[in-house]
N, C-alpha and C positions, 0 to 999 in steps of 0.2 A: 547416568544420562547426561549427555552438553548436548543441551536448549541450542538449538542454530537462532541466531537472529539478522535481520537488515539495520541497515546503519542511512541514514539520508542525512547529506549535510544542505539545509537551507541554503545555504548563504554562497553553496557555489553552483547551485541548481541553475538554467536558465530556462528551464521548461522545453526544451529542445524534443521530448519525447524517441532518441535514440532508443534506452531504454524499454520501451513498447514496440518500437519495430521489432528490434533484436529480438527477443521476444517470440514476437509472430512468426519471425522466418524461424526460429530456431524450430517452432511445434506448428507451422505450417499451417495458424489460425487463419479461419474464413474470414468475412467482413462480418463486422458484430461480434467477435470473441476477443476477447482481450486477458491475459491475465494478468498484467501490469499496466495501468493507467495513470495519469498524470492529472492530479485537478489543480482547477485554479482558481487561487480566492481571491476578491479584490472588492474593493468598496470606498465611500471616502466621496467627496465635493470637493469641487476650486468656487472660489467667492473671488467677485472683483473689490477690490476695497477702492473706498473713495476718492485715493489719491490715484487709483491707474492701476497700483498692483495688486497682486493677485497672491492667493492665500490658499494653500491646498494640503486636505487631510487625504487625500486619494493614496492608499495601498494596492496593489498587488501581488503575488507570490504563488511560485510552484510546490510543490506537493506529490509527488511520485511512492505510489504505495501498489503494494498486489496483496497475495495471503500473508500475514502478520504472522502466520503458527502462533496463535495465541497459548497464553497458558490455559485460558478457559473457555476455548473456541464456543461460542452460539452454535453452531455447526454441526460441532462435537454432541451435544447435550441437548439440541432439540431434534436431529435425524429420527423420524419413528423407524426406522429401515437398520439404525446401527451401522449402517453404510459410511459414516466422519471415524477413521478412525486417526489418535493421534500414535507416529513412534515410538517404543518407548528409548530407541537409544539417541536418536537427533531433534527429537520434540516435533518432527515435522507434521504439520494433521496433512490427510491424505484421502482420497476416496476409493474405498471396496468398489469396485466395477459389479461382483458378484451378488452383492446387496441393491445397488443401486437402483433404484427402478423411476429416475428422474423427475421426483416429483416437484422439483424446486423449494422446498423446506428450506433448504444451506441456504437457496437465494437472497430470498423473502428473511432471514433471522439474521443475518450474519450484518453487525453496521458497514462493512468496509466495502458491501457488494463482492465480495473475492469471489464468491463462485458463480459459475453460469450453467445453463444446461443445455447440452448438446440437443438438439431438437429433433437431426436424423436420429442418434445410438440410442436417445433417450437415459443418458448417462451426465450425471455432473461434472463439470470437467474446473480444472483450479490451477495456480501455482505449486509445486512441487518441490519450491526452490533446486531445480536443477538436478536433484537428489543424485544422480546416477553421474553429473558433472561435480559435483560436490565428491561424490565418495572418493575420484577417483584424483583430489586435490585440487581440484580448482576451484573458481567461484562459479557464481548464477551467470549466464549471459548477460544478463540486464547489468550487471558492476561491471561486468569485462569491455562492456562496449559504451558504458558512459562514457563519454569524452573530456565533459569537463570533471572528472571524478568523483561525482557527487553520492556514490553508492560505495556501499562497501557492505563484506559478509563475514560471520563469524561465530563462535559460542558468544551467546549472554557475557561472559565473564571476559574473552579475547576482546568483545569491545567495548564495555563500560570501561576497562583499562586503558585500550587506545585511546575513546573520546569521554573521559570523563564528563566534557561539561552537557555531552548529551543527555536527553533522559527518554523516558517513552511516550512514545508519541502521540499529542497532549494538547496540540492546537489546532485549529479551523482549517479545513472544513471537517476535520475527521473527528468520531467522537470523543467520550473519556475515555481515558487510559483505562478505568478501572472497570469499563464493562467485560474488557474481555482480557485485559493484562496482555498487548500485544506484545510480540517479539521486533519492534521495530523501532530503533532507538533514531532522536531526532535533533540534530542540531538545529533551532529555529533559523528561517530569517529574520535580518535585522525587523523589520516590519510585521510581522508574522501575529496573529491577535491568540487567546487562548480557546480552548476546544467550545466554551461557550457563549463566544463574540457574536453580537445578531446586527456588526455592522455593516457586514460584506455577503457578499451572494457566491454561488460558484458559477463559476463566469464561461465554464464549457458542458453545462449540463447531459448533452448530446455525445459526447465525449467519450462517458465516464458511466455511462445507464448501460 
């Protein structure tokens, strides 16, 4: 088996969300589906000091995630339908349409919100990373049309080698690493707080639900 994984480089993100359109048009999502969204954390005060100037902890930072294909998908292991299943040769988790019977369970369990339920098919619908773009050697859309190249795709092992000082993905707004052991490796930004900072908010809630 080679574990596919996402690679997010903070620090050259600009929240631009190309990435989420690309995206839409590529699977001709309605308004409301998303399977790549961009949140943003930010938090922090300016004080005036008594001389005039002014003094400021204020962050904030992009964040661009979809399905993670964890190693221990929520998804995977709480479906009562059997419906999550993962591949066993690219690691991708995936949904049985044949199982499916939409009851939102993936929704509701999974922290990253990666799935959604189609409302007409009454079918869950996710990231796929591309599967069928991938086999045939390319990457996901969402890497190919980032502009400032903040995405990149790979085995587990092709990118801890590229981006060593990455690790998995591990800070705010998203949770620990260790609930589901994402496949989503993350260079911070400079700014960037860890997975359980409670000093910033996310700043597009609307967004990203």
């Amino acid at each position: 088996m080679s574990q596919y994984a996402f690679y997010f480089d903070g620090t050259r993100c600009t929240g631009c969300k190309t990435c989420v359109y690309a995206c839409k048009d590529k699977y001709d999502l309605d308004l409301g589906m998303a399977y790549r969204k961009v949140r943003e954390y930010g938090g922090g005060e300016t004080a005036k000091n008594d001389d005039g100037s002014f003094t400021t902890t204020c962050f904030d930072y992009p964040v661009s995630v979809s399905c993670n294909h964890c190693d221990e998908p929520a998804c995977f292991s709480k479906c009562p339908q059997g419906a999550i299943v993962k591949d066993p040769d690219t690691g991708f988790v995936e949904v049985d349409d044949e199982k499916c019977i939409g009851c939102g369970t993936c929704v509701i369990v999974c922290p990253y919100e990666a799935p959604k339920v189609d409302e007409e098919q009454k079918k869950a619908r996710k990231c796929t990373a591309c599967k069928e773009i991938v086999a045939g050697g390319e990457k996901p859309v969402c890497v190919m049309a980032c502009p400032a190249r903040a995405l990149d795709f790979g085995t587990v092992d092709e990118l801890q080698k590229k981006y060593p000082d990455a690790g998995r993905a591990n800070i705010a707004p998203l949770p620990a690493a260790s609930e589901t052991t994402p496949n989503l490796f993350i260079k911070p930004a400079v700014d960037a707080k860890p997975w359980d900072d409670k000093s910033g908010e996310l700043a597009n809630p609307l967004e990203v639900k």
